[in-house]
Each structure stands twice: as structure tokens, then as C-alpha cells.
C-alpha positions as CSV (number, residue, x, y, z in Angstrom):
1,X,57.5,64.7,-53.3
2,X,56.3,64.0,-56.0
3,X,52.5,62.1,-57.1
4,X,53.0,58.5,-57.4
5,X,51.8,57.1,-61.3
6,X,48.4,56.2,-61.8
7,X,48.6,52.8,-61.9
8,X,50.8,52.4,-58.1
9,X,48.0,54.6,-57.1
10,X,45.5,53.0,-58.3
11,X,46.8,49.7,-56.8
12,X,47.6,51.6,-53.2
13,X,43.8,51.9,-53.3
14,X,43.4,48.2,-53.6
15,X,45.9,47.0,-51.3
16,X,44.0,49.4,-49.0
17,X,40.4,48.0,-49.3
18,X,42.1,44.4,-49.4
19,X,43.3,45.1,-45.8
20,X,40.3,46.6,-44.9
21,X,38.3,43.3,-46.6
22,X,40.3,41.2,-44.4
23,X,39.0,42.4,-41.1
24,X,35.6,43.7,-41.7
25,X,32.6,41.7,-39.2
26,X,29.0,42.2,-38.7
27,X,27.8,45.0,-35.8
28,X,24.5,44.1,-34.8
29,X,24.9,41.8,-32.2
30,X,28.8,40.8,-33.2
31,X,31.7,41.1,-30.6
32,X,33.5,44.0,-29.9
33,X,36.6,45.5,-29.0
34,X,36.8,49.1,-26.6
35,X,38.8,51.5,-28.1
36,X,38.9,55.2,-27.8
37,X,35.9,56.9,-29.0
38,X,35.6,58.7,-32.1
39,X,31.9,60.8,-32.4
40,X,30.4,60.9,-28.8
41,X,32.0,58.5,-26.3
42,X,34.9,57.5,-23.9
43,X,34.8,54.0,-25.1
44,X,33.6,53.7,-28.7
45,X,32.3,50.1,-29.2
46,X,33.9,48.9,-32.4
47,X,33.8,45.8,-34.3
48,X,36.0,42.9,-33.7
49,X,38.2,42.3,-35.5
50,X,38.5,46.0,-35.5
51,X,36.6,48.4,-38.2
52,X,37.6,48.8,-41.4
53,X,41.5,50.3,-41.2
54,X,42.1,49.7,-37.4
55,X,42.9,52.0,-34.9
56,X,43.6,55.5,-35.4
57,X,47.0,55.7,-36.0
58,X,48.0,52.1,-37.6
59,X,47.5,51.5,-40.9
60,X,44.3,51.5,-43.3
61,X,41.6,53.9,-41.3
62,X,43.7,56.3,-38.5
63,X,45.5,59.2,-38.8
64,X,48.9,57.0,-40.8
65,X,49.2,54.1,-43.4
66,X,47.6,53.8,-46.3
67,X,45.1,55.5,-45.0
68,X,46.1,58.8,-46.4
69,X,48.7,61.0,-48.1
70,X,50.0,60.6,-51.8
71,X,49.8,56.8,-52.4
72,X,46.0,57.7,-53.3
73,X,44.2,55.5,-50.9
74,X,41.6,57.1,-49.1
75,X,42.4,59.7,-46.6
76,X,40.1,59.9,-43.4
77,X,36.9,61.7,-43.8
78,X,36.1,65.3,-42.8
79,X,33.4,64.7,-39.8
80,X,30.2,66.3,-38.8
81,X,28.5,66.6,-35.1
82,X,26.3,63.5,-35.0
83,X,27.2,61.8,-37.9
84,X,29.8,58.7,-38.0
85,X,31.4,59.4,-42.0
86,X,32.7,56.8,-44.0
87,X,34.8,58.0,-46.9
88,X,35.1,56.1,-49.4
89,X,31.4,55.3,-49.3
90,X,30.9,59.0,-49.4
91,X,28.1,59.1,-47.2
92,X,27.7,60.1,-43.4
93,X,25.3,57.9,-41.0
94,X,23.0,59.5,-38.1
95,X,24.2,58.5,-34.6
96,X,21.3,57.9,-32.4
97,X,20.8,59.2,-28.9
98,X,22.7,57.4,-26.5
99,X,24.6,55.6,-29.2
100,X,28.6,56.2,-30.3
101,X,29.6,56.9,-34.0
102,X,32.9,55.8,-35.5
103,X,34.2,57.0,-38.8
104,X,36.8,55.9,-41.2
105,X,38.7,56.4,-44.4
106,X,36.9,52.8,-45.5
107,X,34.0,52.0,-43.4
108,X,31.7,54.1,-40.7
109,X,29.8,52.5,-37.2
110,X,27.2,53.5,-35.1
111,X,26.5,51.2,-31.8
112,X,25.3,51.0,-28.6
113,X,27.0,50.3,-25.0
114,X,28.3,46.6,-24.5
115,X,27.9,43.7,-22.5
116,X,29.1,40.6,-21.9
117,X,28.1,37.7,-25.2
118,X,25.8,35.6,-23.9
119,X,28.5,32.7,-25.5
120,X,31.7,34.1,-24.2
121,X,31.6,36.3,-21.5
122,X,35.1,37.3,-22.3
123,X,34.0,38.8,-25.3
124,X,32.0,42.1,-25.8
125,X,28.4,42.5,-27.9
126,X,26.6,45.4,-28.9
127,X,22.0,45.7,-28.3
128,X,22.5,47.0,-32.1
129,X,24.3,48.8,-34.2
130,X,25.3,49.5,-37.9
131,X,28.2,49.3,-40.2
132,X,28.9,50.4,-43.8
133,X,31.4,50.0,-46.6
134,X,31.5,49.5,-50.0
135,X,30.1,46.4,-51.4
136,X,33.5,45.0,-52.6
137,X,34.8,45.7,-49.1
138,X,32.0,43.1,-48.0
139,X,33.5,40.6,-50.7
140,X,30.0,41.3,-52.6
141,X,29.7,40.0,-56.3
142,X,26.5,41.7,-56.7
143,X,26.7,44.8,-59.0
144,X,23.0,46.4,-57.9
145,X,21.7,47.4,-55.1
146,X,18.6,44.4,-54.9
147,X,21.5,41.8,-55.6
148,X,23.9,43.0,-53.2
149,X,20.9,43.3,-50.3
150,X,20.1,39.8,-51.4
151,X,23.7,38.5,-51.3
152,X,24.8,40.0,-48.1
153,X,21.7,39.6,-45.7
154,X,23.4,35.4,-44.8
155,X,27.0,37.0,-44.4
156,X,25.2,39.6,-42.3
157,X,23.6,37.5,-40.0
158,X,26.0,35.0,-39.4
159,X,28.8,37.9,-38.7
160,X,26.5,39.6,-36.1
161,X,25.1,36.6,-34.8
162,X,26.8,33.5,-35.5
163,X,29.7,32.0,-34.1
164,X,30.7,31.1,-30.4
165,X,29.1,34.7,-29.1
166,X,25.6,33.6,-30.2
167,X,26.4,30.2,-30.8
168,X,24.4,28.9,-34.1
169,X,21.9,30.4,-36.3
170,X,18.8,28.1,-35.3
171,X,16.5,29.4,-37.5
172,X,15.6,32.8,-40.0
173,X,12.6,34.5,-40.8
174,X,12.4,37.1,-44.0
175,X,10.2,40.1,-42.4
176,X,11.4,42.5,-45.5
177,X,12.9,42.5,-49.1
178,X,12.0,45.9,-50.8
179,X,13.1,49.0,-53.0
180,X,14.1,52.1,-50.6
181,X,15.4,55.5,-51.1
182,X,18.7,56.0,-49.3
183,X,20.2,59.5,-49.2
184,X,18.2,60.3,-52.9
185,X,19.3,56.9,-54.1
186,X,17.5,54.1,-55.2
187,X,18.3,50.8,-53.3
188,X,17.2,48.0,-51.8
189,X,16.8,45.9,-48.2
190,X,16.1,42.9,-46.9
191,X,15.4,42.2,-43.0
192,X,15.8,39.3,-41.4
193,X,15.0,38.2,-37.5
194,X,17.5,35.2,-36.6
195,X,17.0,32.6,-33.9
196,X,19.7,31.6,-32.2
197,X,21.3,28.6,-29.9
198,X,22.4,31.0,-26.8
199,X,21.3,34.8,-25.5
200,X,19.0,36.8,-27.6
201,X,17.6,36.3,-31.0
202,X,18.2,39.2,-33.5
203,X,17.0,41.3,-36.3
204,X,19.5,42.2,-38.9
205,X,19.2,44.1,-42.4
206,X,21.3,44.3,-45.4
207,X,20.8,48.0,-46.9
208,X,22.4,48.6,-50.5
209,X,22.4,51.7,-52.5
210,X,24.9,53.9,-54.9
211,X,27.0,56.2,-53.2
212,X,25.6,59.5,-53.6
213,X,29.2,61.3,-54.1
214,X,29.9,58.9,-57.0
215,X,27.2,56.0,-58.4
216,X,29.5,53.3,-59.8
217,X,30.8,52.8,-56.2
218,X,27.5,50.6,-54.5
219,X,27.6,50.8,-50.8
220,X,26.2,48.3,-48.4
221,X,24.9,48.7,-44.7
222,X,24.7,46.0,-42.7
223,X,22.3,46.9,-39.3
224,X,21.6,44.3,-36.0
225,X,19.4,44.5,-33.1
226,X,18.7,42.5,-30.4
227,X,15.5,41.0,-29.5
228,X,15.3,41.9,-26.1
229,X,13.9,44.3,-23.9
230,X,17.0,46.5,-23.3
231,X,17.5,46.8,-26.8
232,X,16.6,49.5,-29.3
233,X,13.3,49.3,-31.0
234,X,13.2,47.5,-34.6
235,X,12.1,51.0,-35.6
236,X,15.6,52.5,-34.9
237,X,16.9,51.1,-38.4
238,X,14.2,52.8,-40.4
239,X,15.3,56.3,-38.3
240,X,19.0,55.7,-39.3
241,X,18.5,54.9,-43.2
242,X,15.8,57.9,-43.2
243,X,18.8,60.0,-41.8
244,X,21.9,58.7,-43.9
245,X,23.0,61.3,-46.6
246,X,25.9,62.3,-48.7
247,X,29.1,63.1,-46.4
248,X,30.4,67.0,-46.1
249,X,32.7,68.3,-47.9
250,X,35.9,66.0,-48.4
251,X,34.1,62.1,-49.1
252,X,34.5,61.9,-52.7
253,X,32.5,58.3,-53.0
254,X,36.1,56.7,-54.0
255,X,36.3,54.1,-56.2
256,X,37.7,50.6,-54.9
């Protein structure tokens, strides 16, 4: 068969991201749905609405769709043993000990086990957890990385912890806003620790840096943890960022 022009490529890309744009969610703290695992678990917890591309297998992130083949959208990742990959981020994300990793043509997660939100009981929520895609995926208007941390660290916390699963956002404090190095990049983060009307308060972080497969695509991490005492310590997020690094082989850092 053969390649499709440029510019139906180009927009196969874009009708790609805009699906994946439509059901992106926080993961720290947000509400889950089990599926089957992808990197180290039987039951992968994984955001819901699901992770950028759905399910393996339907459209935008699995193994068919848009996900791959000629139309040029972004074909899922090459993966590594203890890394969750996100591809068209071009970047691959330490999963911790104990934790599940999922990776994806648009978008990577790394979470641990569920339980029942303290607002909905029907409902799943993560002790913490974090999610990346590119910064246009998180409908982001920032162009650098200090902007983008800046613009993304409300969406974040009222993804992971807002809503009927937390109930409202009480109150936030700003424990961080800084420069960081991300996988030899320069970028920026901002922490926050959220107060909530039901269950557990919460620490979330907005990460933002260039991709280091390609620098005109700006990727954003968006981390959440509980405050609680069966969650991961705060210091888990500085181990993950310290361990995120340009993907293997395959992760090209599209851009979207």
C-alpha cells in the first residue's frame, strides 16, 4: 500500500492526539478502571476514563486504530523491563516497587493497587501514581516548560482530586515551584498538597520538560499521592523524575 500524503498524515496525527485529548484524567488520587496489565501486574490500574488511546486493541493506544500503521499516527512504543514508555513523548518512566506501569502510543502511567474512593465506593482510586503526555495532549497553551508546570498544576489537582471521588478541593498549599533537570532537560515543577471535603488530602505535581528524543515537542507529568499512612512517601516523586529518561529505541519524540 502505498504512504498516505503528508498532509492526511500529518492530520491522522492530530485526529489521534484529539482522541487521546478527549479522555485524558489526572492519576494521583483520580478514579480508575482495572484492565489487563501492561509492565508488571494482573490488573493494571489505569485512569478513568481510560489512558490516553484506550485499551489495547481499540483505537488510539493498543495494538489497532490510529494507533499505528501507515496513516502516520504514533505506533506503540518499544518497551523496557521496569519502565512504563510513552511514545510520542519519547521518554520512558521508572515503575516503582510494588507499583504497575502502563505504556502507550500517546501517554505512559505508573500507579499503585486500588481501593474503594472515599466519595463513591463504586469507583476505584489509586495511593499515587503518575501520568505523562505531551503538553498539547493536556490542552496546555504554555509553550515552556515553567509555563506549562504553572498552567497545569489546577487542572492536575482537580483531575486527581476533585470531583464526586474526593469531593471538593477545600483548600491548596504551594510546597514547590522550581527549575529541574528531567532526563538531561531543563524543566520546571510545581507541587502542591490539596485539602479536600471527603477521604484523604493529597499531594500533586505538575512536571514539564522537552522531550529528549525531539525538543519542540514539551512533555508534561502530572504525579498524586495520598496523604495517608498507606500511601507512598512524598519522596517517591523525586525517585521517579530522577529515573525518567529518553525511551529505547523506537520513541521518536513525535510531534503533535
Amino acid at each position: 500500500m502505498d504512504a498516505l500524503p503528508a498532509d492526511v498524515a500529518s492530520r491522522a496525527r492530530g485526529y489521534a492526539v484529539a482522541a487521546a485529548v478527549a479522555v485524558l484524567a489526572g492519576i494521583g488520587g483520580g478514579v480508575y478502571a482495572l484492565t489487563s496489565n501492561d509492565t508488571g501486574g494482573s490488573d493494571t490500574a489505569r485512569t478513568a476514563p481510560q489512558r490516553p488511546g484506550g485499551p489495547e486493541g481499540q483505537d488510539g493506544g493498543g495494538q489497532g486504530g490510529p494507533g499505528g500503521g501507515e496513516s502516520g499516527a504514533p505506533r506503540q512504543p518499544q518497551t523496557e523491563d521496569g519502565y512504563a514508555t510513552d511514545g510520542i513523548s519519547g521518554i520512558s518512566i521508572p515503575v516503582p516497587d510494588g507499583w504497575t506501569g502502563s505504556s502507550g502510543a500517546i501517554g505512559a502511567s505508573v500507579s499503585t493497587g486500588t481501593y474503594a474512593c472515599p466519595g463513591d465506593s463504586s469507583s476505584q482510586c489509586v495511593r499515587g501514581g503518575a501520568n505523562s503526555a505531551p503538553a498539547r495532549a493536556w490542552e496546555l497553551k504554555a509553550t515552556t516548560a515553567e509555563a506549562a508546570a504553572k498552567e497545569d498544576i489546577s487542572k492536575n489537582a482537580e483531575d486527581s482530586y476533585g470531583g464526586e471521588s474526593y469531593g471538593e478541593i477545600t483548600s491548596h498549599d504551594e510546597l514547590a515551584s522550581k527549575a529541574v533537570t528531567v532526563a538531561g532537560e531543563k524543566g520546571y515543577m510545581v507541587r502542591w498538597k490539596v485539602e479536600t471535603a471527603n477521604g484523604d488530602d493529597g499531594y500533586v505535581e505538575s512536571l514539564a520538560f522537552p522531550s529528549p528524543a525531539d525538543s519542540d515537542v514539551l512533555v508534561v507529568v502530572r504525579f498524586g499521592i495520598d496523604v495517608s499512612d498507606e500511601a507512598p512517601e512524598l519522596s517517591v516523586i523525586d525517585e521517579i523524575t530522577k529515573g525518567i529518561k529518553k525511551a529505547a529505541g523506537g520513541s521518536s519524540g513525535q510531534e503533535v
